[in-house]
N, C-alpha and C positions, 0 to 999 in steps of 0.2 A: 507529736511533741516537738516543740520550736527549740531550734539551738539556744537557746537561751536558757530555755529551762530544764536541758539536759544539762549543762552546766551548772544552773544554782542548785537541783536535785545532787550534780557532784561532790559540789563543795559542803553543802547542808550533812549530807552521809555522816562524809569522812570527817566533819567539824563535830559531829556528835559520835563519832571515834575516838574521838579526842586529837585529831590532828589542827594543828595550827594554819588557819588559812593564808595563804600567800598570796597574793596578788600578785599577777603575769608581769614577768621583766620586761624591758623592752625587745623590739624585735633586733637592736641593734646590741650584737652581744658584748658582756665586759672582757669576753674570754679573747684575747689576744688572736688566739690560732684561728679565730673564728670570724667569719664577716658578719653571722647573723647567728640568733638561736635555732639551731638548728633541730631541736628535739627538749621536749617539757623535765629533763633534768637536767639541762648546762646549767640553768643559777645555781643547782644543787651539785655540782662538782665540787668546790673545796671543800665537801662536808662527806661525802659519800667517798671520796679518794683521803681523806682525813688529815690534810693540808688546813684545815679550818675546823675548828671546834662550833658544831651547827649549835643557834639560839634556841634550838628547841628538840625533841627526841624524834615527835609525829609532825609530818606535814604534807599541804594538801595544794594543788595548783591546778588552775587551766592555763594552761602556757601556750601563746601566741608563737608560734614556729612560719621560718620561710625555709624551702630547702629549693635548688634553682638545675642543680646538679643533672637534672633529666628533664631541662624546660622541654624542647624540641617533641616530649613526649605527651607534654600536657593534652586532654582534650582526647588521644585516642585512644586510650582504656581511660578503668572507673578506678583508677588506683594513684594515677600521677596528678599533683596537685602540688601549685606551690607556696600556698599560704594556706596553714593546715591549724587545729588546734590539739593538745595534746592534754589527758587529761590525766593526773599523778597523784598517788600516793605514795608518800615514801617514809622510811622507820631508818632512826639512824643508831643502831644496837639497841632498840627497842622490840619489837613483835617481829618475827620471820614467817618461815611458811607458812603456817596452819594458819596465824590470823589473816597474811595477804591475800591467801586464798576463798578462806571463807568470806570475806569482805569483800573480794571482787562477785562471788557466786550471790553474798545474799542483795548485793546491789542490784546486778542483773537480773536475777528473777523474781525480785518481791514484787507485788504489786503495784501499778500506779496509782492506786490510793492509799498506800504505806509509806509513799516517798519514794520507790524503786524504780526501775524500767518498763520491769511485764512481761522481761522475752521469756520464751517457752522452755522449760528446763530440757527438752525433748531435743530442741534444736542445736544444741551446743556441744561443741566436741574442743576437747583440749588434747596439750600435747606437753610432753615434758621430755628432759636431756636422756637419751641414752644410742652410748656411742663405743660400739665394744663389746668391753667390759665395765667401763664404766655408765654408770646409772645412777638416776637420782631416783630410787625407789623412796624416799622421803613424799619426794609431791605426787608420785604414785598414788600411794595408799594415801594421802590427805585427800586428794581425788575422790578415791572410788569408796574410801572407807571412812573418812568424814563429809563429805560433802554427798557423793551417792551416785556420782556419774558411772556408768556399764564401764568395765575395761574397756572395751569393745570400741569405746568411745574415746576412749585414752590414748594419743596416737604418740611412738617414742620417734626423735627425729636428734639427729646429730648436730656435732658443733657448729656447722654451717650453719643452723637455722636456732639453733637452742642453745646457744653458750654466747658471755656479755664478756668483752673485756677489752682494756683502752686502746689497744695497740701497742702496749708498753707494760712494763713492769708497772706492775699496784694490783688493785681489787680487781675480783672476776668472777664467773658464777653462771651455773644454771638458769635455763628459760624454763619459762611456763607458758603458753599463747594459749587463748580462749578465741575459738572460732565461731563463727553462726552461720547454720547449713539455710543457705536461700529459697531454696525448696529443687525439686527437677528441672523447672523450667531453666535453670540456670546450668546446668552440667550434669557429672557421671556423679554416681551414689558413689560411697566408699572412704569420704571425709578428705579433708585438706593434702593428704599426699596424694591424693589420687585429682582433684578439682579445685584449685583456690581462687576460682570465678563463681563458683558455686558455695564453697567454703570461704567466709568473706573472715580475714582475723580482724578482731576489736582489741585486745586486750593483751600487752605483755608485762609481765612478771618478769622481774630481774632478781633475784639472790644469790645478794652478793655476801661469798662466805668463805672463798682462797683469797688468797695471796700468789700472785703468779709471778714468775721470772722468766725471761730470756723468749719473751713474745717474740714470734717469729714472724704469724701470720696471725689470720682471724681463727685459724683452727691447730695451728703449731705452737706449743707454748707449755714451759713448763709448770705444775704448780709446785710452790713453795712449803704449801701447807696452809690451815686454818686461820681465819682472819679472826684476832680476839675480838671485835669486834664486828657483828655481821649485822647489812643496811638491806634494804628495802626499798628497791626504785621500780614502780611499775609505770606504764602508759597506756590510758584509751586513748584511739582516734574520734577524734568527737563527729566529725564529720561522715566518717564510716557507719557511727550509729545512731546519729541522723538518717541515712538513707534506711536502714532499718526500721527506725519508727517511724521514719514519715513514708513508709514503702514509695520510695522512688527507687530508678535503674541506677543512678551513680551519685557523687558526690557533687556534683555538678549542678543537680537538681534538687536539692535539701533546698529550706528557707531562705538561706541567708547565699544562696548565691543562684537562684535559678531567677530572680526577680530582673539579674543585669541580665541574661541569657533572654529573657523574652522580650526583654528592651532590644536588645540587639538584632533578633527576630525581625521585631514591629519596624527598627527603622530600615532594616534591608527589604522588608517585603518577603524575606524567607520562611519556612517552617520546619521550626523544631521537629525531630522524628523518635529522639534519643537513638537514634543508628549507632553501632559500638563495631557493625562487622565490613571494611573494605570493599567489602562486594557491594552494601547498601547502595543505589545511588545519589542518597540522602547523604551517605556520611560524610561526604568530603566537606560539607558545607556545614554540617552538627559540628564537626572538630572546630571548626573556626568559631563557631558560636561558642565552644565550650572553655575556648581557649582567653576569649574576650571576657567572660565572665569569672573565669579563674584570675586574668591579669590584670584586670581593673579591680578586683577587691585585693591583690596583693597590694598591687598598687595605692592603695587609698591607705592600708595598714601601714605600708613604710614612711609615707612621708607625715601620717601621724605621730611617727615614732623618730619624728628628724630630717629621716633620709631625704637628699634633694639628687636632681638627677643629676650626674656628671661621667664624666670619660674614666673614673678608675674606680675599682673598688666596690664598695653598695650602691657608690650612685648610679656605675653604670649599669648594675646589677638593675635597680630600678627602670635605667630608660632604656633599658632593652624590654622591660615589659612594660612598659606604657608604648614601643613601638611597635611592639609585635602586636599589643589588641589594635591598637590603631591601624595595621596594615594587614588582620585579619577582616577588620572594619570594612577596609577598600577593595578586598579581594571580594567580600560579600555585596560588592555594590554602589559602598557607601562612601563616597569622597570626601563630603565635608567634615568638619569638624566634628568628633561623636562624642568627647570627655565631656559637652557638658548636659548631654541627653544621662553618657550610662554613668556618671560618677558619684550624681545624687540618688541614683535608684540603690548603689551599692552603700552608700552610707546610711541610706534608712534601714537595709537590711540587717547594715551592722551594726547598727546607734543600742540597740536594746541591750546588748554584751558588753561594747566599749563606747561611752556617751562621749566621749574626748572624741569621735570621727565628724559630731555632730555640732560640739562647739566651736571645734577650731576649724573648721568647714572651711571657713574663708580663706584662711592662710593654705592647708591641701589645695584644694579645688586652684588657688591662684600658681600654685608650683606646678600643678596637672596639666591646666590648660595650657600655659606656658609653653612647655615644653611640647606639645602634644602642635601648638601652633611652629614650632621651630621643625617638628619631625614634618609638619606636612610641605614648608619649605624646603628641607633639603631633598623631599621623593619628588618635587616638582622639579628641582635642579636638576638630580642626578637619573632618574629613571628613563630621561632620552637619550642621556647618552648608553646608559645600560643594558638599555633596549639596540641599540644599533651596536654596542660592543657581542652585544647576544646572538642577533643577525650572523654578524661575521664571524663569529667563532661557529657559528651553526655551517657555513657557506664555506668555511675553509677544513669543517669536519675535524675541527679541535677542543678541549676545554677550552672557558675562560682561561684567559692568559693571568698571572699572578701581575705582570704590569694594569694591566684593565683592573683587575681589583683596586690595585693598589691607588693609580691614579683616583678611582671614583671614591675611595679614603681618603685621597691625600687633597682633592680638590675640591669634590662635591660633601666632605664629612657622611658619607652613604659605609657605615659599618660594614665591618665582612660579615659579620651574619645577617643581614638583609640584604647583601649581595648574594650570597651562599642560599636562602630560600627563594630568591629571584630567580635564580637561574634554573635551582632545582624545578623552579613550575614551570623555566621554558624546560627541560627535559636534557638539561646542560649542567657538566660539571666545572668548578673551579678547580684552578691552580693555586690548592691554600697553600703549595709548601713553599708556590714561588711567591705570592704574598707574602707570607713569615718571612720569605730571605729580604725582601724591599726595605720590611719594616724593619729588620733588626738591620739592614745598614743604616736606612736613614739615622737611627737610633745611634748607632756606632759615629756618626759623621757628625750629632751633634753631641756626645759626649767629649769625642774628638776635637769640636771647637770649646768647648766648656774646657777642657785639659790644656788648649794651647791659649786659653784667653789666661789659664792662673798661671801653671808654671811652667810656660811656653816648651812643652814635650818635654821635660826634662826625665833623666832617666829616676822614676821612681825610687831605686835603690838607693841614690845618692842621699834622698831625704832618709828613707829608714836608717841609716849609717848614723846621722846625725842624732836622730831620736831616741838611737840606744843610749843617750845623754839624760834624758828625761822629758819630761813635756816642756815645751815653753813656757814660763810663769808668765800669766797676764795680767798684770797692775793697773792696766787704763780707766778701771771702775772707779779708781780711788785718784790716781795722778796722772798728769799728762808727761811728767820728764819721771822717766826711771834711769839710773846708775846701771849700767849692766857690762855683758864681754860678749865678745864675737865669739861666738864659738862652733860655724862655718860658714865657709864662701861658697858660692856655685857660684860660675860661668861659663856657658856652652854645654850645662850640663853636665859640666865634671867640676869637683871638689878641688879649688885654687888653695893654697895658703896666702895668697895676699893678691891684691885685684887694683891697679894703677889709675890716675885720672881720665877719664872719661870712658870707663868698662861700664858695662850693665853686667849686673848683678844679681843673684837671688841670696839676700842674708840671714841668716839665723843668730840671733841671740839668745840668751839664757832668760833674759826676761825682758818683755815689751810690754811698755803703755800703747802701742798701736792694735787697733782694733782690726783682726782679719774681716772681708767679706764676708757675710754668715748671715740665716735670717732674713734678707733682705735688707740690710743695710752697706752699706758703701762699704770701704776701704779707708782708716786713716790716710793723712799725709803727713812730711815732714822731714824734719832734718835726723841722724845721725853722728855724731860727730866724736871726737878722739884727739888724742895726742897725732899729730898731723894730717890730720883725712876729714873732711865733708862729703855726707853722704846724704843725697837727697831721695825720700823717699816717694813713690808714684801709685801702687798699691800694695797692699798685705792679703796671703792668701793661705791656705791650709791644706796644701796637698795630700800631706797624708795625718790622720788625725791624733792629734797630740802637738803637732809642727808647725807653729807660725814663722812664716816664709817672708822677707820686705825684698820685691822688686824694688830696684835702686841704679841708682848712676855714683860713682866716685865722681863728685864734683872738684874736690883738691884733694891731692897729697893722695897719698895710698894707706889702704886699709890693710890688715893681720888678721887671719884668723887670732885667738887667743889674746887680742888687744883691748883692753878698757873701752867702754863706749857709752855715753850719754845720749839716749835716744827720746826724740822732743815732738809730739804730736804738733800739728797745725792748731792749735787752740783753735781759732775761728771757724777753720775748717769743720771740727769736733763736733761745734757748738751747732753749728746750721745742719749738720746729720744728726745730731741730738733732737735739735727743733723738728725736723722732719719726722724721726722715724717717732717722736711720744705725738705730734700729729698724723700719723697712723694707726694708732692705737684710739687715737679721739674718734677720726673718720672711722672705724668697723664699729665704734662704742655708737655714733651715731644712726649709722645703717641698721644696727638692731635695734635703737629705739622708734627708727621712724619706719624700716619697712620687717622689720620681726627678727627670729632670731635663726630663720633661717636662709638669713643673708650672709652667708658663713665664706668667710677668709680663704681663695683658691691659692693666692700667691699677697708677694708685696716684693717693691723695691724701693729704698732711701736713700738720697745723700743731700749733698749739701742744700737746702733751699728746697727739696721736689721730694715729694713723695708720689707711688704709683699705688692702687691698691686694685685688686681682683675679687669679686666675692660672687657666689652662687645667688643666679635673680633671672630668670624669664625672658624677660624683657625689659627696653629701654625706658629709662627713670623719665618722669614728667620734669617740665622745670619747675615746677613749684618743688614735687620733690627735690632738685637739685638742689632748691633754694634753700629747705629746708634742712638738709645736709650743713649745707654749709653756714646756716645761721647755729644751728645747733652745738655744732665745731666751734663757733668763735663764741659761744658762750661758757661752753665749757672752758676757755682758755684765758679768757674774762676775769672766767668765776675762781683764778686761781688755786686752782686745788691742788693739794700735793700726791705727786708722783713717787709712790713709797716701792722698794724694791725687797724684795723677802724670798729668803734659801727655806725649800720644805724638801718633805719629799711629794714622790710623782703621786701617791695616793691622798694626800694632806691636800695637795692644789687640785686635785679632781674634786673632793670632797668640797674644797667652798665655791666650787662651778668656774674654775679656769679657764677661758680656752683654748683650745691646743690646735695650730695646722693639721689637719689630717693626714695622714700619712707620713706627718714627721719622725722621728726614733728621736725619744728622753731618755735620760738615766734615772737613778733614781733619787738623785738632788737635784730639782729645778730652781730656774728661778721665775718668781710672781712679781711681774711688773702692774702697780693698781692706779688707777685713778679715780679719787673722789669713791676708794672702796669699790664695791662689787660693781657699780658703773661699767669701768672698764677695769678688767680682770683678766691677764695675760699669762700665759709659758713665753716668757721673750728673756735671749741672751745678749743683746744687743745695749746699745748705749743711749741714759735717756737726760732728759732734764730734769730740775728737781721738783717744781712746781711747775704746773700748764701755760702761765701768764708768761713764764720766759720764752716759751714759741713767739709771742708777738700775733701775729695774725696768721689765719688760713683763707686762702682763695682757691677755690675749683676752676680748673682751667676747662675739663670737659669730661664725658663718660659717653664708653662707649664698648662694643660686641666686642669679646676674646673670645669664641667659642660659641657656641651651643649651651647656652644655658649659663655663660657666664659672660657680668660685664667687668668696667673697669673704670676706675676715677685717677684723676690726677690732678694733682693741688703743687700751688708754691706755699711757702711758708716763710715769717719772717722776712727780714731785707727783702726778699726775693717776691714774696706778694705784693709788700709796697710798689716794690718795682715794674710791677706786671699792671696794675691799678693805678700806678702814674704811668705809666706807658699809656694806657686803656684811656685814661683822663686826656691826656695830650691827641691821641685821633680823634675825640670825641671834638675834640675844643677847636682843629683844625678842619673836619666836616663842617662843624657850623658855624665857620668862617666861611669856608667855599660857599656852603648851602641858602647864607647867609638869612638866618635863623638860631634865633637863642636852642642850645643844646636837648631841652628835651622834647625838640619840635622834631628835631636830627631824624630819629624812626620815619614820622608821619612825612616826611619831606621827600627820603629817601624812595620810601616805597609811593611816592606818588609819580618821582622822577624814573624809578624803574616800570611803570607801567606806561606811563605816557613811552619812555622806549622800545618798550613790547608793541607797543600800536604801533609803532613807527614800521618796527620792522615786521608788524604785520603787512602794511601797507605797501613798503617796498618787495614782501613775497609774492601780494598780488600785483602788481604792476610788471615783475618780472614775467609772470607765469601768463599774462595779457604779450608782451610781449615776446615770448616763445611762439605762444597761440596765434597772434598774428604774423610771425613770420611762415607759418605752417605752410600757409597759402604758395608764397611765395618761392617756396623750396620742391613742391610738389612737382614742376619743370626741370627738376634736377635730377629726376628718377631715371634711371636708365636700364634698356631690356638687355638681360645677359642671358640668350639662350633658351628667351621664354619665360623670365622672372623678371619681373623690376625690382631695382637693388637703387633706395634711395640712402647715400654714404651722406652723414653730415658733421662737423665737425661745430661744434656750439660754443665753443670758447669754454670764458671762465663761469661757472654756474656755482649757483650756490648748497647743490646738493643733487645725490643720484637722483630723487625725485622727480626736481626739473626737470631731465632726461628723461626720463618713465614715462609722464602724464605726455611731451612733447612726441615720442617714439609711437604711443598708442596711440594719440591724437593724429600723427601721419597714418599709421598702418587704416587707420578709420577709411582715411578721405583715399587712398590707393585702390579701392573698391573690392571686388572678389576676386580678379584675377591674379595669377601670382604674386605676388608681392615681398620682399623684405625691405625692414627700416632700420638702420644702422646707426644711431648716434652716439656721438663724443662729446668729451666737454672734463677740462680740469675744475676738479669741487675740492675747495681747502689744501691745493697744492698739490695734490694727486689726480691721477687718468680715473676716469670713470667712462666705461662702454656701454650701451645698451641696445639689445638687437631684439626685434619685434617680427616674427613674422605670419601671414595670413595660411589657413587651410591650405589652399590654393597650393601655399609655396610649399607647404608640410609634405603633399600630396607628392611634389616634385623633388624629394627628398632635400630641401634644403631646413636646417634644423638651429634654430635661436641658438641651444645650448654649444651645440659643438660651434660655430660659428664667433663664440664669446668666446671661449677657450681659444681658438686662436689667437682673436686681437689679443689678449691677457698674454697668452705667451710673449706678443710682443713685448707689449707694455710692462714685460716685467714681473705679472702678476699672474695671478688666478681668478676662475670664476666658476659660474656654472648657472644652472637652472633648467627650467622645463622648456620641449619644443617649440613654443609659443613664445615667450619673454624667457632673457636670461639677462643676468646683470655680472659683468668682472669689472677688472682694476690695475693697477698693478703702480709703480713707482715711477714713470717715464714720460711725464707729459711731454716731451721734445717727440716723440715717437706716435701721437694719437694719429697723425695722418699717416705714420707708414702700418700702425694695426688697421687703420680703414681698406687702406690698400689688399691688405692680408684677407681681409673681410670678400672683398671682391673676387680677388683670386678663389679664392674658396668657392663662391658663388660660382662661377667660371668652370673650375674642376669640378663639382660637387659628379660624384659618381654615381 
């Protein structure tokens, strides 16, 4: 029976139970505490904990679940899995035991030509709560004396395995698990306490009927007494009962995921064995297959459900398994690229249960590949040096050093957990704890520069002192001159009463039209002013929150705490951050309509004239793409549409598809910044224009890589684009004056004059490399025997590259014949020494040796070098010196011991 229709048989049951069918949430859960659904009742949490009054009594789900928590374990039991599916029925103070029970029983064993499953009433053993004294003899006897199961078969098993509850105060309750005995071939007789390899569970039953208090643990806890209302949450593993009807060995191997597994097979050239025991000599290589085939269909389910890959969160959650199949890929063989062999074999498998893997194909499949082409990048970067960081900690008999991790994170983007499996397959341990300390300083050094860029170290306290005032009122939304008072000074980080002509300052007033840094938009500017003080302000910042802070200079007269103050934004200043950051808002509104919507917002920065923008995307934008960006943008802006700004709450602006920075923290009054309506649709606190036409103009100055899987645009706006596009016009107009050619010839002229110079200086490289060659001849009389070696020293001038030297060094050591021989040349390339030392068999034999040889001159020269005994090449900083390293060169030859 196909996963497919083990599911429609689920939902069909329970729908002619009368339960209401639900269709699976996504895999990205709503529940805060939660990165993903982790299990087929989170949607049904506010109903079942009775925070939400449920739309219905009975209901019924197959719930798409990821759980990541034991990846590492995927692939060597039949038990670990990280995209699973969950099959539920749940009663919310409707039916309890006796119905959930008999429902689960007549499903599994009726007939597959009644609608049922078929399993054998013989093979199934349950188990219910008893711990003690306490017993649920309730599902006992519905057991054995309505349903029919032998006691014998009725296994009792304590809180650890039979009792539900949050970890917190609320609802709680008795397990019931339904097991299926495999046969012998699988373990000991005696049922699930005694074999749960043999005894595989399908099915748990939750009733939920206390009320508990003062949860301590999963098995400490007190109850409160009876819940007047008692629910009904059970879960199949659909997967699990899968390998049961499809008799296969694991989960691994059902329908819907054994199809990537024997793709993965076929491009390695290996074979499947299903091996599950260490000893196998199959398994090492089954795990890796099993592994590919579990991570590639999670993988397909999340970024159908949104998810894109990135450094925090779900999305690294995702590209950690799109790298782990990928570099189980390569451990089995396979180097090149495999996402776009195994990604469509997994979406066919999956298309019949979720048809959205198979329409939106395009959009996954381009986030998949993406990324999958970035990870093969970064293992070709980082795994030579890995590889030699491996070496040496092997040769010095230490772990990985936490700096070698760190470094091959902080250089190569190479994760510690693909450092951490690398090594483990050399047979080497890391230093993660010295890792963690690296990162959490780098971490500390730049929060450390983020604190002294707002309120230059100042002591924290000073601002909460002020705060016990209230929050700052912010009026900039509405006016740019607010009336207001001083009501404290900082300088040096202590609290002044009054601060003289030319102090820097940090001011607090009771109310400011200046807009703090936040969001990604700038800092107002501008004047303060009073009964005798001018105060100029440079940015506004919010150390601690509630606190708008104005960095300041007293430009005249001295300022008072507790003094009247008129505080006056830069209007124009305002305006061109205004422009900027509502073209921010256009630019992410265009990125999803021309490259989708999961072109999603990483960061942004705006001020006057510029805006920066960050968004999740693969790889590098086409120009047409760019163009089309930025044509999009100025139509929108064109099109004059108005910029409407609206207070909800944080569930009101989910509800009309807001979008929110990820991993930002809301209250729960936002505000909806729109353009032209659901277009562009924002959570933004920031300051904007009224209608799009007052931007003026947007120009893309260029995009480009921040990351791994993320790019970046940047645009002027307003004045500031004109500016940049009469700038652009004016070199345009002075090229084809030089060129002397009308302007849109300029390109064609350009790259006809760039290649005509490419010939040139082709031609000057062979003319030189003729002449090197022919002085060969000539230099061969310079060779002199030291001891039984000819030692030819040359010193070549200025050259245009080591090269020169190399093909000239070989070319001597050539015509020097077989007998001892070394060739030693020099020559400054681009202002620096360059050495190069050649020597024959011959001289090998006589212990004289290229590399060490090179290492000397370089010492002179300042530098370093090295190579094999044959050719070496160094360097160093000293061309006044190349004749005394020649000399060094000779001695050597001389001494050689």
């Amino acid at each position: 029976m196909k996963s497919h229709e083990i599911a429609r048989r689920w939902l069909d049951f329970f729908s002619r139970k009368g339960h209401t069918v639900v269709p699976s949430a996504s895999l990205v859960s709503n529940d805060p505490s939660l990165l993903f659904t982790v299990a087929g009742m989170v949607p049904f949490i506010p109903y079942l904990t009775a925070r939400e009054t449920p739309p219905y009594s009975r209901a019924t789900s197959v719930q798409k679940c990821i759980r990541t928590a034991d990846i590492e374990e995927v692939g060597k039991t039949a038990r670990h899995g990280t995209f699973f599916q969950m099959a539920g029925n749940f009663s919310f103070g409707d039916y309890f035991k006796e119905d959930a029970i008999t429902f689960a029983w007549e499903l599994l064993t009726s007939p597959v030509e009644d609608g049922g499953y078929g399993l054998d009433p013989e093979r199934l053993w349950v188990t219910v709560y008893e711990d003690g004294d306490e017993r649920d003899d309730e599902a006992r006897a519905i057991w054995r004396d309505k349903v029919g199961v032998p006691n014998e078969r009725i296994i009792g098993t304590g809180k650890a395995d039979n009792y539900w509850n949050t970890g917190q105060a609320g609802p709680g309750g008795p397990c019931s698990e339904i097991y299926y005995d495999r046969g012998p071939a699988y373990g000991l007789e005696g049922g699930p306490a005694v074999d749960e390899t043999r005894y595989i569970e399908i099915w748990n039953l939750v009733f939920m009927q206390y009320q508990l208090s003062e949860v301590r643990s999963k098995t400490d806890f007190d109850v409160a007494g009876e819940l007047p209302q008692k629910n009904i949450d059970t879960g199949l593993g659909l997967e699990r009962l899968a390998m049961i009807l499809q008799g296969v060995e694991n989960m691994y191997e059902t329908d819907q995921v054994r199809p990537v597994l024997d793709k993965a097979a076929e491009l390695s050239g290996k074979s499947y064995t299903s091996a599950e025991d260490p000893s196998d000599p199959h398994h090492a290589d089954d795990v890796k297959m099993r592994v590919v085939a579990d991570h590639i269909r999670s993988a397909l389910m999340l970024i159908s459900d949104g998810v894109t890959p990135s450094n925090e969160g779900r999305g690294y959650v995702l590209r950690r398994l799109i790298r782990r199949a990928v570099r189980a890929m390569r451990l089995l063989g396979v180097e090149t690229a495999v996402l776009p062999e195994l990604l469509p074999v997994s979406r066919d498998a999956m298309k019949g249960t979720y048809p959205e893997v198979e329409t939106d194909f395009a959009r996954i499949s381009r986030i998949a590949y993406a990324e999958e082409k970035a990870f093969l990048r970064t293992i070709a970067s980082g795994t030579e040096r890995l590889e030699v960081a491996v070496q040496e900690s092997k040769a010095a008999g230490r772990p990985l050093s936490g700096a070698d991790a760190f470094a091959l994170h902080d250089t190569y983007g190479f994760p510690i957990d693909l450092t951490l499996e690398m090594a483990e397959e050399a047979g080497l341990k890391v230093d993660e704890a010295g890792f963690r300390s690296l990162m959490q300083e780098q971490r500390k050094r730049a929060q450390a520069d983020a604190r002294g860029k707002k309120h230059g170290h100042s002591d924290m306290s000073v601002f909460n002192e002020l705060l016990k005032a209230g929050n700052t009122v912010f009026t900039g939304y509405d006016e740019l001159l607010t009336e207001s008072s001083v009501r404290g000074i900082v300088s040096n980080g202590q609290s002044v009463s009054y601060a003289g002509q030319g102090t820097e300052i940090e001011l607090v007033l009771d109310e400011t039209p200046f807009y703090a840094e936040a969001g990604g938009q700038a800092a107002d500017v501008g004047l303060i002013t009073g009964d005798g003080f001018v105060v100029e302000v440079s940015d506004v910042q919010r150390p601690v929150k509630g606190l708008t802070v104005h960095k300041a200079v007293v430009r005249e007269g001295e300022i008072s705490a507790g003094a009247l103050a008129q505080a006056a934004v830069d209007a124009e200043q305002r305006h061109a951050a205004e422009q900027a950051h509502s073209g921010t808002h256009i630019v992410h509104a265009a990125l999803h309509q021309i490259l989708g919507p999961e072109a999603l917002q990483r960061g942004s920065f705006n001020k006057a004239g510029y805006l920066r923008f960050d968004f999740s995307w693969g790889e590098g934008l086409s120009a047409a793409a760019k163009s089309e960006i930025e044509e999009v943008s100025n139509l929108a802006i064109r099109s004059n549409h108005k910029v409407e700004t609206k207070i909800m709450s944080l569930a009101d602006a989910k509800a009309l598809g807001a979008t929110a920075l990820f991993g930002e923290a809301y209250g729960d009054q936002v505000r909806v910044v729109e353009i032209d309506g659901e277009w562009s649709r924002e959570l933004c606190g920031g300051t904007h224009v009224d209608s799009t036409s007052r931007i003026g103009s947007l120009t893309l100055l260029g995009e480009q890589s921040v990351g791994s899987g993320n790019r970046r645009v940047e645009a002027f706006v307003g004045m500031d684009a004109f500016r940049h596009l009469a700038a652009e016009r004016a070199l345009v107009n002075e090229l084809s004056e030089l060129l002397k050619v009308p302007s849109v010839q300029v390109p064609e002229r350009v790259a006809a004059t760039l290649a005509k110079l490419k010939q040139v200086e082709k031609e000057l490289e062979r003319l030189r490399r003729e002449q090197l060659a022919a002085s060969a001849a000539a230099l061969l009389g310079s060779a002199v025997d030291i001891d039984g070696v000819r030692l030819l020293a040359h010193d070549a001038g200025t050259v245009s590259g080591a090269d020169d030297l190399r093909t000239l060094a070989l070319d001597l050591r050539s015509r020097l014949g077989s007998e001892a021989a070394v060739v030693a040349v020099a020559g400054a390339a681009n202002g620096r020494p360059v050495v190069i030392v050649a020597t024959n068999e011959a001289a090998r034999e006589a212990k004289v040796k290229a590399g060490a040889l090179v290492k000397t001159a370089a010492g002179v020269l300042g530098g370093g070098g090295g190579g094999k005994d044959d050719v070496a090449q160094g360097g160093g900083t000293d061309t006044a010196k190349i004749s005394e390293a020649l000399d060094a060169i000779r001695a050597a030859v001389a001494n050689r011991g």
